[in-house]
C-alpha positions as CSV (number, residue, x, y, z in Angstrom):
1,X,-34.2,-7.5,-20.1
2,X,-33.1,-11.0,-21.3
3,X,-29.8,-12.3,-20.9
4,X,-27.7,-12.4,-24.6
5,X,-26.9,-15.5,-25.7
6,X,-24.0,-16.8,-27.2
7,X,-25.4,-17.9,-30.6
8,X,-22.8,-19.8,-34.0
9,X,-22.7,-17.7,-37.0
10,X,-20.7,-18.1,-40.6
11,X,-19.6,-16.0,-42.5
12,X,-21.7,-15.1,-45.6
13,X,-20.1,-15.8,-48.7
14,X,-22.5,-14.4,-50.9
15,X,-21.3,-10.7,-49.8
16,X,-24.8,-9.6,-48.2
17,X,-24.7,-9.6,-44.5
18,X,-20.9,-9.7,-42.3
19,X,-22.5,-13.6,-40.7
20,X,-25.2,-15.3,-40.8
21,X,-26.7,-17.2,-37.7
22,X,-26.3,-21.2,-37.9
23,X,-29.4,-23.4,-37.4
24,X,-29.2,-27.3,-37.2
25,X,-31.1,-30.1,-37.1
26,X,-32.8,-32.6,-34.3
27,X,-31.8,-35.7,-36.6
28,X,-31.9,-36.6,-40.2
29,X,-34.8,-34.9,-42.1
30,X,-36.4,-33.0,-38.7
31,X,-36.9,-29.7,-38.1
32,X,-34.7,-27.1,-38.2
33,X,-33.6,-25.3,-35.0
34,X,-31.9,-22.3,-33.3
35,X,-28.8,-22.6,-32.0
36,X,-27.8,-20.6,-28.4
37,X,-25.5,-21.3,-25.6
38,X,-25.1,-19.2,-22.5
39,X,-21.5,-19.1,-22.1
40,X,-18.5,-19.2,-24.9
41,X,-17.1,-22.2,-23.2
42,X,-20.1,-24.5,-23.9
43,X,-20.5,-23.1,-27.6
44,X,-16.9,-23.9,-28.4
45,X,-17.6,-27.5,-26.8
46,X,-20.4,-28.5,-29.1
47,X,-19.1,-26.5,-32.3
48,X,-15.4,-26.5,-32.2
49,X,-12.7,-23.9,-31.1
50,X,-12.7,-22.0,-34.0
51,X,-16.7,-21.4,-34.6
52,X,-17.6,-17.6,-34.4
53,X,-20.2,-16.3,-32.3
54,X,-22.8,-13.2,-31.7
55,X,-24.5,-11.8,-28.8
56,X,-28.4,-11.5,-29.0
57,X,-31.2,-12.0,-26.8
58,X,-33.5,-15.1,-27.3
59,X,-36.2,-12.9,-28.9
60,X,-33.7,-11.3,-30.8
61,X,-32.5,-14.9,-32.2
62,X,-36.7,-15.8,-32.7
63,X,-37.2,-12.6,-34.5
64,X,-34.2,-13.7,-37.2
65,X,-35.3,-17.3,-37.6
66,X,-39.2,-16.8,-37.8
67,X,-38.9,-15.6,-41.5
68,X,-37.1,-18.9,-42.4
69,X,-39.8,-20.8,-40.4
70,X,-38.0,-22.0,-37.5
71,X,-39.7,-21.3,-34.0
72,X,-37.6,-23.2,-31.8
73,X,-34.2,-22.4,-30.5
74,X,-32.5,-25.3,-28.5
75,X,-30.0,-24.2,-25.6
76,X,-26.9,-25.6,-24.6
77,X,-26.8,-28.5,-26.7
78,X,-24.1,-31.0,-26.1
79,X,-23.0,-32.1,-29.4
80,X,-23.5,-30.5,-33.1
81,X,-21.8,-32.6,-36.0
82,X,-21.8,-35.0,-38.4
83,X,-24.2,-37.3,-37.7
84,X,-22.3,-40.8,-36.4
85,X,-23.4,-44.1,-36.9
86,X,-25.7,-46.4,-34.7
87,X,-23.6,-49.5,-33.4
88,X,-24.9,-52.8,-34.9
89,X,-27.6,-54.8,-33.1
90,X,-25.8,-58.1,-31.6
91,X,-27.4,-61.2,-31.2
92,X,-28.1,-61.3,-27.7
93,X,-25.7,-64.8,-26.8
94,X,-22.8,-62.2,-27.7
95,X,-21.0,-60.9,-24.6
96,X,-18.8,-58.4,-24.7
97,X,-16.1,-57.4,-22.8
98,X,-15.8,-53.6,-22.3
99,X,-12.6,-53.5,-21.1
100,X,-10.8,-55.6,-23.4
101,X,-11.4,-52.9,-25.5
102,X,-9.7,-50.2,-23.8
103,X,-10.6,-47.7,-21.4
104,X,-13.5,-46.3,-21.1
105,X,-14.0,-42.6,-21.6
106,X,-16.6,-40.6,-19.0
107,X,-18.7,-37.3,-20.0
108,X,-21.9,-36.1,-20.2
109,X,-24.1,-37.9,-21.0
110,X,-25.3,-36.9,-24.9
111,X,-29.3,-37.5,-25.2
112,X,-29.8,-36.2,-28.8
113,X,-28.2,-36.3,-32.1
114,X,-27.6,-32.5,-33.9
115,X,-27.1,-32.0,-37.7
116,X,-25.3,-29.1,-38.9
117,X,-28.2,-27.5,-41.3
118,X,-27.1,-27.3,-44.8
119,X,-29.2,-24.6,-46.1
120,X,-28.5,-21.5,-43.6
């Protein structure tokens, strides 16, 4: 049997179904994806406190997104949100002094950007 997944759902405001699964995006304009994490902890880290969640399998999950044409489910993502700016390119004669500008905050490291998908 697989392990359930922890996976972000809304509520649906159109009065059909109690919630509706969230999906997101790799970057602006990519593909749509799944959304799963394996524990509550790690959901609420990338989505927020307050974001609601189901139980249900991976093939579960696969067998509600296939209709919509999404065939991928991502795992444990690190970050879902708005998507934030790239830094300006800098000549490279400009130094910069890292700590002149405060301390610097350690984490995880965050290898991919994740859009909240508009149309759920």
């Amino acid at each position: 049997m697989d392990a359930l997944l922890f996976v972000p759902v809304r509520a649906d405001d159109s009065g059909g179904a109690p919630a509706v699964v969230r999906t997101a995006r790799t970057g602006a304009g990519q593909e749509r994806v799944g959304l799963a994490f394996t524990g509550e902890e790690r959901l609420h880290a990338a989505l927020g406190p307050t974001q609601r969640w189901i139980r249900l399998s991976r093939p579960a999950l696969l067998a509600l997104l296939r209709p919509l044409g999404i065939e991928d489910v991502r795992t444990d993502p690190l970050y879902v949100g708005p998507h934030m700016p790239q830094m300006p390119e800098l000549p490279e004669s400009t130094a910069l002094d890292l700590r002149a500008a405060g301390p610097v905050l350690a984490g995880a490291r965050r290898h991919a950007q994740w859009l909240p998908d508009e149309v759920w």
